[in-house]
C-alpha positions in Angstrom: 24.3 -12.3 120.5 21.1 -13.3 119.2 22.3 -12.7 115.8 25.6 -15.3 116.5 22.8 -17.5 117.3 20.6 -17.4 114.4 24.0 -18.3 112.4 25.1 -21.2 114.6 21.7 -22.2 114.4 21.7 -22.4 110.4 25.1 -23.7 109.9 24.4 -26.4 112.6 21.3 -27.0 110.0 23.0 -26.8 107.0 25.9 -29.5 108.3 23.5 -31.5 109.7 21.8 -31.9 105.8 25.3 -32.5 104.7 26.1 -35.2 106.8 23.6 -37.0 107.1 23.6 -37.1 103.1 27.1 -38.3 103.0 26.5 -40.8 105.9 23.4 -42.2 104.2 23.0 -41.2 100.3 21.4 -38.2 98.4 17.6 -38.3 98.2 16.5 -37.9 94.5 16.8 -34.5 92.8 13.3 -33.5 94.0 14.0 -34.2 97.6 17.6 -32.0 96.9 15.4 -29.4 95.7 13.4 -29.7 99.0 15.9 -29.2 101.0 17.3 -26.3 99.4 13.4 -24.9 99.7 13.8 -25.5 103.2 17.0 -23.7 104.1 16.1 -20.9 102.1 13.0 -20.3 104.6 15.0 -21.2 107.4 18.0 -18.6 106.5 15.0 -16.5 105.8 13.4 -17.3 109.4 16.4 -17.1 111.3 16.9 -13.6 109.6 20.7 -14.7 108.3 22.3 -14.0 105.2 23.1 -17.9 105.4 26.8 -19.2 106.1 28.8 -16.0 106.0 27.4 -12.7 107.6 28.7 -11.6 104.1 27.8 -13.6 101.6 30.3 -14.7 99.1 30.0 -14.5 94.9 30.0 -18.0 92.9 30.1 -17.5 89.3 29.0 -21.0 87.7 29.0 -22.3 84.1 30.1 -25.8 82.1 32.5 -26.3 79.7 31.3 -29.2 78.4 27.8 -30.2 79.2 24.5 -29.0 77.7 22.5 -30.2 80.1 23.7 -28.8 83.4 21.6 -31.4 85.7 24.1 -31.1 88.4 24.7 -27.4 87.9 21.3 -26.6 88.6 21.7 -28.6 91.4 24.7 -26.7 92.9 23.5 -23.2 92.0 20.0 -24.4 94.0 22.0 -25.4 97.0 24.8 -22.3 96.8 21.3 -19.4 97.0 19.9 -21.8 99.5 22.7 -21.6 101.5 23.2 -17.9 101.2 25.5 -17.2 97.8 25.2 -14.7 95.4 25.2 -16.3 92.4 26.1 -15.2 88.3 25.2 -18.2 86.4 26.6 -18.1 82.9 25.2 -20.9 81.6 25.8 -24.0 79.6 28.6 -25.0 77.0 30.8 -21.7 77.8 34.4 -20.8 76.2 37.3 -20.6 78.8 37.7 -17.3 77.6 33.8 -16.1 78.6 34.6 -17.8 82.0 37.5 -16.2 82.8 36.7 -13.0 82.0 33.4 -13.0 83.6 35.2 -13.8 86.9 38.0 -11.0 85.8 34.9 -8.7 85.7 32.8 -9.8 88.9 36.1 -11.2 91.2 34.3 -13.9 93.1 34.8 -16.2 95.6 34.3 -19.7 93.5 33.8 -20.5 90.5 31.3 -23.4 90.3 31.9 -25.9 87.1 30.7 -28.9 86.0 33.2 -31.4 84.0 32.3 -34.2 82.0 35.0 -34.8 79.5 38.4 -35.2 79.7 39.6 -33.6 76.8 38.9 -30.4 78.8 42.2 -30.8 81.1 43.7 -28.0 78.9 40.6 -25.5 79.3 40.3 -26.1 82.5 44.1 -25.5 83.1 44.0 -22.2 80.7 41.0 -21.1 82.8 42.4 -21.9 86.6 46.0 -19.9 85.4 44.1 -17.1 84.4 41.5 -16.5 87.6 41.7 -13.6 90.1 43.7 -15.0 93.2 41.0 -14.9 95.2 38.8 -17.1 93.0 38.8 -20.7 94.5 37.2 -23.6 91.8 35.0 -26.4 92.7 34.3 -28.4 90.4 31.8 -31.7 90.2 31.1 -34.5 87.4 31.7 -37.9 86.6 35.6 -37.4 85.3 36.7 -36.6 89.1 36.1 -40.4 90.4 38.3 -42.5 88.0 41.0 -39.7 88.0 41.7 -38.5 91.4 44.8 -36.2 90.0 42.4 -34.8 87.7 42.3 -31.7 89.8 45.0 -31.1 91.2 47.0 -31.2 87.7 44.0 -28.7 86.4 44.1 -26.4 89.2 40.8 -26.8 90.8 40.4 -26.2 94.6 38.0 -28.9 95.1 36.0 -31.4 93.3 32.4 -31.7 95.3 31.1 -35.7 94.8 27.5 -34.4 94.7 25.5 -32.0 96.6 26.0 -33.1 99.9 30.6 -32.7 99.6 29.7 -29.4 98.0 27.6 -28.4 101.7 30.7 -29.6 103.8 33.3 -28.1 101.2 31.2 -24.7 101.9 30.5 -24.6 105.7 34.5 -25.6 106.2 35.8 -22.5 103.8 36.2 -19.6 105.1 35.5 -16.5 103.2 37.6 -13.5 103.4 35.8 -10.0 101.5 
């Protein structure tokens, strides 16, 4: 019982983060990074895994940005919130993607998107995932082209950090 309440207790925590950033705005990256510092210590002071009693696998990479500013963002918040995570890094090939998550079978694959010449990749990579593998995807591309992800395949495009929370504490994970 006290266990159920340790998780209630984080997820209430966790949505609580998430809303109030959609309701009122992200902070800047270094208060995004605070945060995550802070759920990690909380999951760790609560004695939780985080969301999920099991914790689910996100394998994360970009197609098509060397940078990965909001990747690093994501893969902060995903450990903070209890993920394992495989990061595979920056400017990958559809084919490295896929079979990474052939090889590990995770839950999510995390991506960022900045172009829109990548509509076939992304297409090639979301027909050639494990069933079980849901995408979320995040970048600038997503805004003007709301069908951009649905005619890709991607299960969900996050905004920013905060749609990315909500998107996680709503999704049930089966293992």
């Amino acid at each position: 019982m006290a266990m159920d309440h340790a998780y209630k207790a984080f997820r209430t925590a966790v949505g609580s983060l998430a809303y109030q950033w959609i309701a009122k705005g992200l902070p800047s990256r270094q208060g995004l990074d605070e945060a995550a510092d802070y759920l990690e210590c909380l999951r760790e002071r609560l004695k939780v895994n985080g969301l999920w009693v099991h914790p689910p696998l996100m394998v994360t990479a970009t197609l098509d940005d060397d940078l990965g500013q909001g990747l690093a963002i994501i893969e902060k918040q995903a450990v903070a919130v209890g993920m394992c995570l495989i990061p595979l890094g920056l400017m990958q090939t559809p084919e490295d993607i896929t079979d990474a998550c052939r090889c590990h079978q995770p839950e999510f694959l995390g991506l960022t998107v900045l172009q829109f010449d990548t509509e076939d990749d992304l297409t090639c990579i979301t027909n050639h995932l494990p069933r079980k593998t849901r995408v979320v995807a995040g970048g600038p591309l997503f805004a003007p082209d709301p069908g951009f992800a649905g005619r890709t395949g991607i299960h969900y495009a996050a905004k920013n950090a905060a749609y990315f929370l909500r998107y996680m504490l709503n999704t049930p994970v089966n293992r």
